[in-house]
N, C-alpha and C positions, 0 to 999 in steps of 0.2 A: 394490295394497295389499289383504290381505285381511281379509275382516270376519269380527267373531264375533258370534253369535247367540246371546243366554242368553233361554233357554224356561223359563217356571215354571208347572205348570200342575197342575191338579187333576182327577184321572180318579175317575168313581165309576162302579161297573158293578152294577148292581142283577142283571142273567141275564146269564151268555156261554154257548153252545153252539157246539162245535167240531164240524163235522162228521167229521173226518178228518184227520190229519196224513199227510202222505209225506215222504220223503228230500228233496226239494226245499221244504218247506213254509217257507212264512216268515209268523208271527205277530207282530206288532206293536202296543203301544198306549201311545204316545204318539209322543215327536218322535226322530230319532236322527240324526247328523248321516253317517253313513258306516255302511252294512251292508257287510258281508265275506263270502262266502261259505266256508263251511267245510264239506268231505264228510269221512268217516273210516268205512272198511268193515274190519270187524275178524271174524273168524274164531272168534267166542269158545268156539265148541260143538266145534271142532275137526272139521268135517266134511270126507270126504275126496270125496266124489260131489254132485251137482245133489240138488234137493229132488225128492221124488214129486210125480206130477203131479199136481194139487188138483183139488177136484169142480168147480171153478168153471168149468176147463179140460176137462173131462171134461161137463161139461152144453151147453158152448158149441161142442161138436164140434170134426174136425180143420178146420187152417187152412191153406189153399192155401199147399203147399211151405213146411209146419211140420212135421215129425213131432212127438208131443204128448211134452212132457217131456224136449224139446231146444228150446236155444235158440243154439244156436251149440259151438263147441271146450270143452271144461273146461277150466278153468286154475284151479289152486288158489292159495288166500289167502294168503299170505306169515301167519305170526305164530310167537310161541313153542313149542316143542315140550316 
C-alpha cells in the first residue's frame, strides 16, 4: 500500500548566497517528493569549432597528454539551421 505525505511548511530566508551553479547543480528549499534529472545542451550561438582556449587553461600550464584546447574529436550540436 502506498502512502502519501502532505508537507505544509513555512520557509523564510532572511540572506541566501550561491556560490556557483554548474550543469549538474541541484538547488533545493523545501521538501519534493521525486527529483528528475533533466540535461538539454542546445547550440544556440550556432558555432561550428571548440571555444578558444581560456586564460584559466593557459595559467594552469599544459596537462600530461592534453594538448591545450583539445579535449577530444569535435562533433558538432545537432540544432536548426
Amino acid at each position: 500500500m502506498a502512502s502519501n505525505f502532505f508537507i505544509n511548511q513555512s520557509i523564510v530566508i532572511h540572506h541566501l548566497k550561491i556560490g556557483g551553479i554548474s550543469n549538474s547543480s541541484v538547488f533545493q528549499i523545501g521538501s519534493a517528493g521525486v527529483i528528475k534529472s533533466l540535461s538539454n545542451l542546445y547550440n544556440t550561438g550556432n558555432f561550428v569549432g571548440p571555444a578558444p582556449v581560456s586564460s584559466a587553461e593557459i595559467a594552469q600550464g599544459p596537462q600530461e597528454g592534453i594538448t591545450p584546447g583539445t579535449s577530444g574529436p569535435f562533433v558538432p550540436l545537432g540544432g536548426t539551421s
